[in-house]
C-alpha positions as CSV (number, residue, x, y, z in Angstrom):
1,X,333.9,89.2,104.3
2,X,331.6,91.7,104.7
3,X,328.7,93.1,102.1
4,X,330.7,96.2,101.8
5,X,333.8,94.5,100.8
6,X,332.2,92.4,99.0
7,X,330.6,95.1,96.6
8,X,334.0,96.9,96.6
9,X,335.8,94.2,95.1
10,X,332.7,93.0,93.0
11,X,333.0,97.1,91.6
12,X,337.0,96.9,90.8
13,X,336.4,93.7,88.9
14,X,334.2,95.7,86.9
15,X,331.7,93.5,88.0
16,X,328.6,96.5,88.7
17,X,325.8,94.0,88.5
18,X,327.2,91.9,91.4
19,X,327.8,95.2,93.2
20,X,324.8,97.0,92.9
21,X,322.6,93.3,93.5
22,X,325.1,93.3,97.1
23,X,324.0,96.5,97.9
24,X,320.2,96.7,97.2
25,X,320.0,93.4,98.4
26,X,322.0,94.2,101.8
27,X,319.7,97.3,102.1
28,X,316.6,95.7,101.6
29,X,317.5,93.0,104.2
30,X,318.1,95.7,107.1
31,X,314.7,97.3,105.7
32,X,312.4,94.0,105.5
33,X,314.2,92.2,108.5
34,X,316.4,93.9,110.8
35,X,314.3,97.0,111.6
36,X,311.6,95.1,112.6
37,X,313.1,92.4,114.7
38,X,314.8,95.2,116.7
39,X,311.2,96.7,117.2
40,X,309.8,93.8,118.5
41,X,313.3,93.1,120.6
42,X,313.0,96.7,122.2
43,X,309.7,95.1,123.8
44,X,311.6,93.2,125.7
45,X,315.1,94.1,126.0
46,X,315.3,98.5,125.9
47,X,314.1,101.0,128.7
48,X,311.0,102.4,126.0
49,X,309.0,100.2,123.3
50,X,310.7,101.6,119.6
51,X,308.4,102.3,116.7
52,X,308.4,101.8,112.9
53,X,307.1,105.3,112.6
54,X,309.1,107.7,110.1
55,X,309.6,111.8,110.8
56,X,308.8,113.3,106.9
57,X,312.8,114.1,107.0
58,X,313.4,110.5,107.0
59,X,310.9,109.9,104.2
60,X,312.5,112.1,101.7
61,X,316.1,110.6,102.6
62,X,314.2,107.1,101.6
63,X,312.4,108.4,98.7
64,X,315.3,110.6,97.8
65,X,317.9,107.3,98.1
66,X,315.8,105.1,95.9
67,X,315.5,107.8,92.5
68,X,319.0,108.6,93.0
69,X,319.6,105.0,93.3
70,X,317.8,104.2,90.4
71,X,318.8,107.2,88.7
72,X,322.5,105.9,88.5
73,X,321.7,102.0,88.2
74,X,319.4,102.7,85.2
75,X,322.2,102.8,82.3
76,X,324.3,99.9,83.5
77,X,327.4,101.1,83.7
78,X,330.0,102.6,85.6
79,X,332.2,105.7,86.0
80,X,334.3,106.8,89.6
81,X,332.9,109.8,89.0
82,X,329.5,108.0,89.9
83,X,330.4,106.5,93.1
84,X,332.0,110.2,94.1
85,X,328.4,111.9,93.6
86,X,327.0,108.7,95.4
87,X,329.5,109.4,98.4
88,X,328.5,113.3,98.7
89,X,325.0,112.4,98.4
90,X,325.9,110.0,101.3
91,X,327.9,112.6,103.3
92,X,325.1,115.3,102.6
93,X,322.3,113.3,104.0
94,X,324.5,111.7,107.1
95,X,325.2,115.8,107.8
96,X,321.6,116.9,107.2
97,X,320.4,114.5,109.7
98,X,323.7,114.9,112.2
99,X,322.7,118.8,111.8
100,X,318.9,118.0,113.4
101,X,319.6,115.7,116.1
């Protein structure tokens, strides 16, 4: 089962503190671990070395994710109409960023 899945169902058992710890955790893991192994893998396996370095676009989506993040997580609980504003922030970003590549 997946982290996703995981989450979803941690969420309909009205089990938030499982589902947010899934998700911070499962995006702190790609952060700390995965981004950096495939930067040191692109040494040997890609056509061009990758870097770690951010455009100031990508910065804001990070600094924006985290406050909203914490913005929602802060009260403890849990309302659908929360993870529909979560969703749009999601599908506004993911268009912003489809929009300048």
């Amino acid at each position: 089962m997946g982290a996703a899945s995981a989450a979803a169902l941690g969420a309909m058992k009205d089990r938030m503190d499982l589902s947010v710890g899934i998700a911070v955790g499962s995006s702190s893991q790609i952060a700390l671990f995965v981004a950096p192994v495939l930067v040191l893998l692109s040494y040997v396996l890609g056509p061009a070395p990758m870097s770690l370095t951010f455009s100031s676009g990508e910065g804001l989506a990070v600094i924006l994710s985290i406050s909203i993040l914490w913005q929602v997580a802060s009260d403890g609980r849990s309302h659908w109409l929360k993870g529909v504003l979560l969703f749009m922030v999601y599908v506004i970003l993911a268009t912003a960023f489809y929009m300048v590549v």
